[in-house]
C-alpha positions as CSV (number, residue, x, y, z in Angstrom):
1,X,71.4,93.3,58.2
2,X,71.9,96.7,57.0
3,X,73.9,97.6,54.2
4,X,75.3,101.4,54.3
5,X,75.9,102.9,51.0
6,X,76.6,105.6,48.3
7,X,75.4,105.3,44.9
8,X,77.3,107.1,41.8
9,X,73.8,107.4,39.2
10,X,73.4,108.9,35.9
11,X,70.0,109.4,37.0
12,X,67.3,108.1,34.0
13,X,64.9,105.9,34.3
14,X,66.0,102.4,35.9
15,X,68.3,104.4,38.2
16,X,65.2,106.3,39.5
17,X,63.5,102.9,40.0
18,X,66.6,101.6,41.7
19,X,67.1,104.3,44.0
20,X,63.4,104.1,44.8
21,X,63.9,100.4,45.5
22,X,66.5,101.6,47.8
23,X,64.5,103.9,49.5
24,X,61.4,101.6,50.1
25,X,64.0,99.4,52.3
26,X,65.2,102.4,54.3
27,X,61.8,103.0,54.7
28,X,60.7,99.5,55.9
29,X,63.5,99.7,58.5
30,X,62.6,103.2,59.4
31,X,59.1,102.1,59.8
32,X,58.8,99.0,62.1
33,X,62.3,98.7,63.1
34,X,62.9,95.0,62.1
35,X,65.1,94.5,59.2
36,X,63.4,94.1,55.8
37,X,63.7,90.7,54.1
38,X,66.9,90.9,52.1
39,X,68.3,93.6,54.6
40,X,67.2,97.1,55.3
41,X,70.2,100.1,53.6
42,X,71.6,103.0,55.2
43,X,72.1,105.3,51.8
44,X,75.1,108.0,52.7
45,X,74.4,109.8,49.7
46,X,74.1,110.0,45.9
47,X,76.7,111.2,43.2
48,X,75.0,112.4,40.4
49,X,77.3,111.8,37.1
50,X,77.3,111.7,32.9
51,X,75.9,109.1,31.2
52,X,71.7,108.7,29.8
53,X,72.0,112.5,31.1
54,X,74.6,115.2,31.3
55,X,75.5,115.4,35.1
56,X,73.1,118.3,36.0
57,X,70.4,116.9,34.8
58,X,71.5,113.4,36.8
59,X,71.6,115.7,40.0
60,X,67.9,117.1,39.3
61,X,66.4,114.1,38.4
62,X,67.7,112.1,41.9
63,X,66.9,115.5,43.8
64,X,63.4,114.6,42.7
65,X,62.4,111.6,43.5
66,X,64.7,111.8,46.9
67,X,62.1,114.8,47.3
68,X,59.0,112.4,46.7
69,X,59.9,110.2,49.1
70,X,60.6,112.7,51.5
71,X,64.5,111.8,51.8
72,X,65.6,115.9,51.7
73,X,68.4,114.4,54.5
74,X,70.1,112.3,51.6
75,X,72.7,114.2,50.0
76,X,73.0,114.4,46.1
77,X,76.5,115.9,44.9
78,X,77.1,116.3,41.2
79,X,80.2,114.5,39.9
80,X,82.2,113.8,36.7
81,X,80.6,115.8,33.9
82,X,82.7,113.6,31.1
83,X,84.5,110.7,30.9
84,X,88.7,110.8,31.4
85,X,89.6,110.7,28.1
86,X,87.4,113.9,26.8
87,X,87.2,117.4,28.3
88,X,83.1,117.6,27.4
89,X,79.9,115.1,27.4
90,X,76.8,115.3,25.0
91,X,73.9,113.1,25.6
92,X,73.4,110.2,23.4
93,X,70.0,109.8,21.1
94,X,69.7,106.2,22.0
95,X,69.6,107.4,26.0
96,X,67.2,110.0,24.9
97,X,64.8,107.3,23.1
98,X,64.9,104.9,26.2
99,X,64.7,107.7,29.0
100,X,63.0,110.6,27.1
101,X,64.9,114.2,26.8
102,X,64.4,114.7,30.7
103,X,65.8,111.0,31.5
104,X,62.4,110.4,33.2
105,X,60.4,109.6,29.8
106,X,58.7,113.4,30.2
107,X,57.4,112.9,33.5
108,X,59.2,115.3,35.5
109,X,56.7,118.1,36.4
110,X,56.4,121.1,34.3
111,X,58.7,123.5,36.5
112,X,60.8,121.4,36.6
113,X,61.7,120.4,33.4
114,X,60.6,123.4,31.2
115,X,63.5,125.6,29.9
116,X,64.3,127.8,33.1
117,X,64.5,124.3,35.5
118,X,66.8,124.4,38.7
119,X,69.8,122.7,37.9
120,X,69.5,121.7,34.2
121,X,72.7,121.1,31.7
122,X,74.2,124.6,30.7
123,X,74.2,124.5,26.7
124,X,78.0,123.1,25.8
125,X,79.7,125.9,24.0
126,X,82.2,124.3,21.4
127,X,83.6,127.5,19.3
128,X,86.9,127.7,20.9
129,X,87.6,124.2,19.1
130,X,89.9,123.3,22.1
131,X,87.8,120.3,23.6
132,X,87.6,117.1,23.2
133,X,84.2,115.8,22.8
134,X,82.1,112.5,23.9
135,X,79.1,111.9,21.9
136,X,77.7,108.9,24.2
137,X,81.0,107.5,24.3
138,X,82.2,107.6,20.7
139,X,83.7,111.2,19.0
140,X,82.0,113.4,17.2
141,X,83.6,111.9,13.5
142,X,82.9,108.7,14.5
143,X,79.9,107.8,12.7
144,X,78.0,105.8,15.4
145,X,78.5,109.7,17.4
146,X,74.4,110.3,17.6
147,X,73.9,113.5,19.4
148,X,70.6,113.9,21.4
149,X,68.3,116.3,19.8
150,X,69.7,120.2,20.1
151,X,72.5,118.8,22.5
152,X,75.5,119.1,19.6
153,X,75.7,122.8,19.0
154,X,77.5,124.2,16.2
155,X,81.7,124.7,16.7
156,X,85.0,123.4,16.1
157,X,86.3,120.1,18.5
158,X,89.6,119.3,18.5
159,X,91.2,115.7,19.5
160,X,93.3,117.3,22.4
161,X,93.2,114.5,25.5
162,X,92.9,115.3,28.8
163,X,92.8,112.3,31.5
164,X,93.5,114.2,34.5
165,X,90.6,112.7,37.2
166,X,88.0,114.9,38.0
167,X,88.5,116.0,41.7
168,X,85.6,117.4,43.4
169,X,83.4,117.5,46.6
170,X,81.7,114.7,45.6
171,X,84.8,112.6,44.5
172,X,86.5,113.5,48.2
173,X,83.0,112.6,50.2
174,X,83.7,109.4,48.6
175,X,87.0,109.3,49.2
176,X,86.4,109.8,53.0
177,X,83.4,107.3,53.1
178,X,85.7,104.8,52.2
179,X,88.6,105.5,54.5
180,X,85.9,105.5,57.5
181,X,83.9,102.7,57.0
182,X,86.0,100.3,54.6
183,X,84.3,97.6,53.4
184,X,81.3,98.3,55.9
185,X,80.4,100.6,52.9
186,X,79.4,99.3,49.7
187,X,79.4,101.6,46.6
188,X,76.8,101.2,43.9
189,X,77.3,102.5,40.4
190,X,74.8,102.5,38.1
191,X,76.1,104.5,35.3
192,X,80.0,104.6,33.9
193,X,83.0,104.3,36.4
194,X,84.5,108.0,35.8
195,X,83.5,108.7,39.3
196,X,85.2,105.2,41.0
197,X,88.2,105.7,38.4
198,X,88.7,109.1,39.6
199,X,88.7,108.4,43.5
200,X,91.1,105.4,42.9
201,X,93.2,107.6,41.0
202,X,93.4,110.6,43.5
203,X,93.5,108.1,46.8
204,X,95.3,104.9,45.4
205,X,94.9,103.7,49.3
206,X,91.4,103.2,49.5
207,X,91.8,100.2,46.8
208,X,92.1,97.6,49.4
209,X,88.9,99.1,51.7
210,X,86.4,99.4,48.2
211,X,83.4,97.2,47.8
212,X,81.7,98.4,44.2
213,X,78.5,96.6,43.4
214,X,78.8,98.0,39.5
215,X,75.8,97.9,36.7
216,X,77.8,97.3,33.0
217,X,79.5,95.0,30.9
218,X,78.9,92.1,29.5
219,X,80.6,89.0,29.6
220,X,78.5,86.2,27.5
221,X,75.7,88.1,25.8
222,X,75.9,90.4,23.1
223,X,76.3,94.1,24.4
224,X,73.8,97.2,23.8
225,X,75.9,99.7,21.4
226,X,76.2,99.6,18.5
227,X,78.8,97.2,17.5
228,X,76.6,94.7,19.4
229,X,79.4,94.1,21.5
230,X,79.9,96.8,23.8
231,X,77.2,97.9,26.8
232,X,76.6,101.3,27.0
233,X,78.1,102.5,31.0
234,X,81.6,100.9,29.4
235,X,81.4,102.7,26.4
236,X,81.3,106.0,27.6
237,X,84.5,105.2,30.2
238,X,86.1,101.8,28.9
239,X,89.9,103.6,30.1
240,X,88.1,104.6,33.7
241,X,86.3,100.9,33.4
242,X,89.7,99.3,33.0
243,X,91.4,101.0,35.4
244,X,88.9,99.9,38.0
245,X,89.1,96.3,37.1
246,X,92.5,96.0,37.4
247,X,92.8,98.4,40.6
248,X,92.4,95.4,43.6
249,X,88.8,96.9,44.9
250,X,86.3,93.9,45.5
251,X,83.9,94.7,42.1
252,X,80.9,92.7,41.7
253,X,79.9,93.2,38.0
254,X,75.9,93.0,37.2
255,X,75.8,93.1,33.3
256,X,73.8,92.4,30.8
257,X,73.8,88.4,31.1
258,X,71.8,88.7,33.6
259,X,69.8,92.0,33.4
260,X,68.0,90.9,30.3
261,X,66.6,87.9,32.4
262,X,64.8,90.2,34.6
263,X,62.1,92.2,32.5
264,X,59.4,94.0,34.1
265,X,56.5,94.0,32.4
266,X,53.3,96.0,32.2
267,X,51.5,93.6,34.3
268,X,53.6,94.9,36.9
269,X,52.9,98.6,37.0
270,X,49.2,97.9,36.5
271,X,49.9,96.6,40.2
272,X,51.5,99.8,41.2
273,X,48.5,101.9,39.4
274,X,45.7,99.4,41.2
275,X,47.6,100.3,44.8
276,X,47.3,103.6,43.6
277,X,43.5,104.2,43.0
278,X,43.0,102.1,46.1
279,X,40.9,104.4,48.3
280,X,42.9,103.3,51.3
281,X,46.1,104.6,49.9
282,X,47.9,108.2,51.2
283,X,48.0,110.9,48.9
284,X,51.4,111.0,48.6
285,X,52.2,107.1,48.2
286,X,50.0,107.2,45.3
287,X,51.8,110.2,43.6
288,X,54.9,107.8,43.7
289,X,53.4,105.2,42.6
290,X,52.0,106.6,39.6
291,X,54.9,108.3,38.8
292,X,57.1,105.1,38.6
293,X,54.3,103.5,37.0
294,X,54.8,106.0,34.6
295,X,58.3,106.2,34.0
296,X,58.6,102.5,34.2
297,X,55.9,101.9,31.2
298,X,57.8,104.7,29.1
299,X,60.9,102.3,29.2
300,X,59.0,99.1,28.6
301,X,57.5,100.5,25.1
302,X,61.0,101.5,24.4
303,X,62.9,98.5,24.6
304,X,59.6,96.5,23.1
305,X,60.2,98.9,19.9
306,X,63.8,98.8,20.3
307,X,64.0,94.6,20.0
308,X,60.5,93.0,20.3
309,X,62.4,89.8,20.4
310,X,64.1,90.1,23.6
311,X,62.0,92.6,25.3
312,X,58.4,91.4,24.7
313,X,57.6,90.8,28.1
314,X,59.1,93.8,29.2
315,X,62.0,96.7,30.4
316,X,65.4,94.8,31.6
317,X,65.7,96.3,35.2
318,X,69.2,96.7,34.8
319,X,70.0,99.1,37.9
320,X,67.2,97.9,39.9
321,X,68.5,94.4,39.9
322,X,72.3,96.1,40.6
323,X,71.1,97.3,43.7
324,X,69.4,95.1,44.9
325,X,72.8,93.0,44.6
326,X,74.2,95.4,47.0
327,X,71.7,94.5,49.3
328,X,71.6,90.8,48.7
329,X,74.2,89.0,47.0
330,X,72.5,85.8,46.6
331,X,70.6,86.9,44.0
332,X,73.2,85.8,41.6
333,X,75.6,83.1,40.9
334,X,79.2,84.6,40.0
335,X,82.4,84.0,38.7
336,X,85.8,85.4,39.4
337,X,87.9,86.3,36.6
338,X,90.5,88.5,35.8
339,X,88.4,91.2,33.7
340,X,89.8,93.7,31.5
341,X,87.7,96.5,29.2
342,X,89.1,97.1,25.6
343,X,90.3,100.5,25.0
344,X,90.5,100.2,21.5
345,X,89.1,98.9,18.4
346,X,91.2,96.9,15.4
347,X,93.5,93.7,14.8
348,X,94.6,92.6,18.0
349,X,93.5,95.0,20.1
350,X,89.5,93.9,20.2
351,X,86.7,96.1,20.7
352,X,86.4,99.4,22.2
353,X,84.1,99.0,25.3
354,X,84.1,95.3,25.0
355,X,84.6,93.4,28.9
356,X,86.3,90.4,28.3
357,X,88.3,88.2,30.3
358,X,92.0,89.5,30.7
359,X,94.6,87.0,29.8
360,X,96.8,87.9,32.2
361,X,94.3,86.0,34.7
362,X,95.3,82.5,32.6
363,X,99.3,82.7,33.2
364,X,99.3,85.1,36.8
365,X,97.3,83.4,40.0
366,X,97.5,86.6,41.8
367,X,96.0,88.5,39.0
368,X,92.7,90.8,40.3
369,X,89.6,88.5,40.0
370,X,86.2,90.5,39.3
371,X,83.1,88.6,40.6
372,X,81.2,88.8,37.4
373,X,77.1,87.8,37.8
374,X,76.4,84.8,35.4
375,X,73.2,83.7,37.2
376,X,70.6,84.8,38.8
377,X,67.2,84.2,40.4
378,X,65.0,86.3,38.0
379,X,61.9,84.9,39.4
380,X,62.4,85.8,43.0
381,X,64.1,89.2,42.2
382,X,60.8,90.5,39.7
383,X,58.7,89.6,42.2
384,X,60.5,90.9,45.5
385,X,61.1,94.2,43.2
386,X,57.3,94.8,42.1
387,X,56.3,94.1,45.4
388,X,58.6,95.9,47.4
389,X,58.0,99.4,45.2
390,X,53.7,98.1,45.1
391,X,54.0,98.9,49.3
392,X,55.9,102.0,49.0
């Protein structure tokens, strides 16, 4: 079975090994002509959005690795540059420390990712002091607001709102995509929902057609930010997040309950390097093995440093294991709930960023139900996953 399909990626690390996950299937279908294993994917195109990177950086880094696996046919259209409730996006620290500056731990190559790069972030000019600014989801006063390393320039910021969604070429190709093929098309989104919020918002009829195949939230576990209860693509959109929740599209949710039981560890790439070196293996197959070999160990010393307790024995393949959801939902067990993301922080209002269930869902049998992933076969995932990128 093939599964066609548009991503919406704040291209870093896991969301270049996810999208190369998605290109070794269109490449095993492209290859023999028989359907891969868990289903072969058609990928439409790739909207390149905010989040562990600003959204030009997204679009260069997924230009890239659609580049080194010869994929120049697969469109990449940069998106939402901010979430809806701020005018302007600065990269966090923490995405920084888990993705590296270039959100590919350094590895990009050197003309690429040197100061005069092709499609790299324009520096954000703040001295008008007429924009409202997202720090990795919080505000610049807030003090959890931890500005990547030269990304927070000096200037004014005011706390004018603007929530007006973002339309653009890349929100309309969605748009259209959905209309034409309903839910014959499944959209995976692997960094916030601005870009899904703002298609539902410009074209409330394509609701009913959406299939979303989301990587965020968290429902049981703690989260990843720093209250310990928020996870970081909610954070940066929980109003966009909400919106989509509530909007009638069929959402599977992939968070963190069961991410963080699929860890890739370095026994893994040292498979990827071994294919590599093998004297049998093209030139070019071992370039792309290396280099997610390399990006891929980058993020498993980071989260080992970051919380040695849960990450011992390895990186959480959080987008990886999103889309390969898309492609084969029995990977996980789910439950439907009505779902709701807190938009605000004190008494009786929650936790900003927080997904929780909405309690509307207990008194209203018609509310929206999300299927939200509780379970899932880690085993056979971590294996299919190494394996599948080992034969790239």
């Amino acid at each position: 079975m093939t599964t066609r399909l548009i991503a919406s990626m704040d291209t870093g690390i896991d969301d270049a090994l996810a999208l190369a996950y998605l290109l070794a299937h269109h490449r095993t279908q492209a290859a023999s002509g028989d359907p891969a294993e868990h289903g072969t994917c058609e990928l439409l195109g790739v909207l390149a959005t905010y989040g562990n990177v600003g959204a030009a950086t997204a679009a260069r880094n997924t230009r890239y690795v659609l580049d080194l696996f010869d994929r120049e046919d697969v469109p990449v259209l940069q998106s939402s540059e901010h979430p809806s409730w701020a005018d302007t996006f600065i990269p966090d620290a923490g995405c920084a420390q888990f993705h590296g500056p270039d959100g590919l731990g350094g590895h990009l190559p050197r003309h690429m990712a040197g100061e005069n790069a092709p499609e790299a972030d324009a520096p954000v000019d703040l001295s008008d002091g007429e924009r409202t600014v997202s720090v990795g989801g919080y505000r610049p006063d807030d003090p959890h607001a931890n500005p990547a390393e030269g990304a927070m320039p000096p200037g004014g910021v005011s706390t004018k709102r603007s929530d007006a969604p973002q339309r653009s070429k890349a929100t309309t190709f969605l748009i259209d995509q959905v209309r034409r093929y309903g839910h014959e098309l499944t959209v995976l989104a692997t960094g916030p929902l601005t870009d899904i919020d703002a298609a539902l918002r410009i074209a409330p009829d394509i609701a009913s057609k959406l299939t979303l195949v989301m990587m965020g939230g968290s429902l049981t576990q703690p989260g990843n930010c720093w209250d310990g209860v928020a996870e970081t693509n909610i954070i940066q959109d929980p109003e966009a997040a909400d919106r989509v929740f509530h909007s009638g599209a069929d959402i599977t949710m992939v968070g963190l309950d069961v991410t963080h039981q699929c860890l890739l560890g370095s026994a893994c790439t040292r498979q990827w390097r071994d294919h590599a070196a093998n004297g049998r293996t093209r030139p070019q197959q071992a370039l792309r093995l290396r280099f997610l070999a390399d990006i891929a160990d980058f993020s498993i010393a980071a989260n080992k440093q970051a919380d040695p307790r849960l990450f011992a024995d390895g990186m959480p393949l959080h987008d990886p294991l999103a889309a390969a959801v898309a492609l084969d939902p029995t990977l996980v067990g789910t439950l439907d709930i009505a779902l709701q993301a807190q938009t605000a922080t004190g008494d009786f209002t929650g936790v900003r960023g927080r997904t929780t269930g909405d309690p509307e869902g207990l008194i209203d049998p018609h509310a929206t139900r999300v299927h939200v992933a509780l379970q899932v076969d880690a085993p056979r995932f971590v294996n299919d996953f190494t394996q599948t990128i080992r034969m790239l």
